[in-house]
C-alpha positions in Angstrom: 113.4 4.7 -126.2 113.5 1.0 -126.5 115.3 -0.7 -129.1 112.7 -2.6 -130.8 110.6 1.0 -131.1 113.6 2.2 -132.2 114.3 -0.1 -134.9 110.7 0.3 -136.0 110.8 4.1 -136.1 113.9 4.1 -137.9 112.5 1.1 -140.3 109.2 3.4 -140.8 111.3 6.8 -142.0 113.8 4.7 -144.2 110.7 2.8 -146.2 108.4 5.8 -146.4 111.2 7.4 -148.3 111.7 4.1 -150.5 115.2 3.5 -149.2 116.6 0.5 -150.9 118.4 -2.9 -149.4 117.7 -2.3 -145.9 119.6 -4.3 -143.5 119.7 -4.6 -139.9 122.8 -6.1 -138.3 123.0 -7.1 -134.5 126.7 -5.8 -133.0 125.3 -5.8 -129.9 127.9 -9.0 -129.3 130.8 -7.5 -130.5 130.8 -3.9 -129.7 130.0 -2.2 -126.7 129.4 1.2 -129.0 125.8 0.3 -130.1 123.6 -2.7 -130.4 122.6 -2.5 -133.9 123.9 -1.1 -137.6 121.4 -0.5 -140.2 123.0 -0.2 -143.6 120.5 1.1 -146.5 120.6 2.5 -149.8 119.7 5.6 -151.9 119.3 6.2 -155.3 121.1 9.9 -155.7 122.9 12.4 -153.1 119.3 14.0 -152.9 118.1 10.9 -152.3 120.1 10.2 -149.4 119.6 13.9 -148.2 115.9 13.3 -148.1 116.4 10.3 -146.2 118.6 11.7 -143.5 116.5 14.5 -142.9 113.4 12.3 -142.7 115.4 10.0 -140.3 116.2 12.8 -138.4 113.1 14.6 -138.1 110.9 11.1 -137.1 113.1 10.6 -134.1 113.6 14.1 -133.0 109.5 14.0 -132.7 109.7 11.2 -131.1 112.4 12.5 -128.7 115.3 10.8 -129.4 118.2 13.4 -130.4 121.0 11.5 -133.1 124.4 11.7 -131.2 125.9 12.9 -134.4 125.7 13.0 -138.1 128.2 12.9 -140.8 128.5 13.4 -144.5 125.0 15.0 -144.6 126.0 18.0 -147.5 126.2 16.0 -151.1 128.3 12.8 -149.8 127.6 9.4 -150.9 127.3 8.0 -147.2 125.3 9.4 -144.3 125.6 8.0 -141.2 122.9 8.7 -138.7 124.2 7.8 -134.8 121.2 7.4 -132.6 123.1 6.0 -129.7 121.8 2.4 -130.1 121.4 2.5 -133.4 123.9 3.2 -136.1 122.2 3.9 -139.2 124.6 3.9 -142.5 122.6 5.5 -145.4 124.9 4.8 -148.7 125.2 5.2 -152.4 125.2 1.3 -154.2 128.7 1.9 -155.3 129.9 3.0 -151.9 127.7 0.8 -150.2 129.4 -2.1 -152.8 133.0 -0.5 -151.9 133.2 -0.8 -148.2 130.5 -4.0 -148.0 129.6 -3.9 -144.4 127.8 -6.7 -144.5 130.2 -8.9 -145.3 132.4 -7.3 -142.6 129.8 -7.9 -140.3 128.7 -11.2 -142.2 129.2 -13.5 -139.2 126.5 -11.5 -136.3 122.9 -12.2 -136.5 120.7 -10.2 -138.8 116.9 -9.6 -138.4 116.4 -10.2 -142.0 115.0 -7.1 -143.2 116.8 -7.4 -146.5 117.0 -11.2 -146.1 115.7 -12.3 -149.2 117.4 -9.5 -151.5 120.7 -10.6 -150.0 119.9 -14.0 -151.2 119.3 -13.0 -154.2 122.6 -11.5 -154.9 124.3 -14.2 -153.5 124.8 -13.2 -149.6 123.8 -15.4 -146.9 
């Protein structure tokens, strides 16, 4: 699957589920691992547990199979690898914590979360 339908698939199962703070970040420039990181956020464990599964689900129908997951049973980060796609579902503490953005802060983002990041004083 292309990237662009994959970051619209993956976009599609994270909103539908209310996901919070979405953020794409282009590593394609860095890393030869995968091209893009999306980082969102949940509002409980069960929260992120709903989201993974949802994740997982859309692009199995769609017939993309994730690579591997990690820290699906009650953990405060999920991370979804879909080859291309690194998606990093995360508590607001934990996702406050380990900050990938700022990590990241100097690659190109598509601005999903653009304004929110503003907002709290990211650029």
């Amino acid at each position: 699957m292309h990237i662009d339908a994959l970051k619209t698939l993956v976009l599609n199962a994270l909103e539908e589920l209310k996901a919070q703070d979405i953020t794409v970040i282009d590593v394609s420039s860095l890393t030869s691992v995968t091209d893009l990181m999306v980082v969102a956020s949940g509002t409980s464990n069960r929260h992120l547990a709903a989201l993974s599964n949802k994740l997982i689900q859309t692009v199995k129908e769609e017939g993309v199979t994730p690579l591997g997951v990690e820290g699906e049973s009650g953990a405060d980060w999920v991370l979804v690898d879909l080859g291309d796609m690194v998606v990093h579902l995360m508590m607001p503490e934990t996702r406050a914590l380990y900050d990938l953005e700022r990590l990241w802060a100097d690659l190109p983002s598509d601005g999903v979360a653009l304004e929110e990041e503003r907002a709290h004083g990211a650029s």
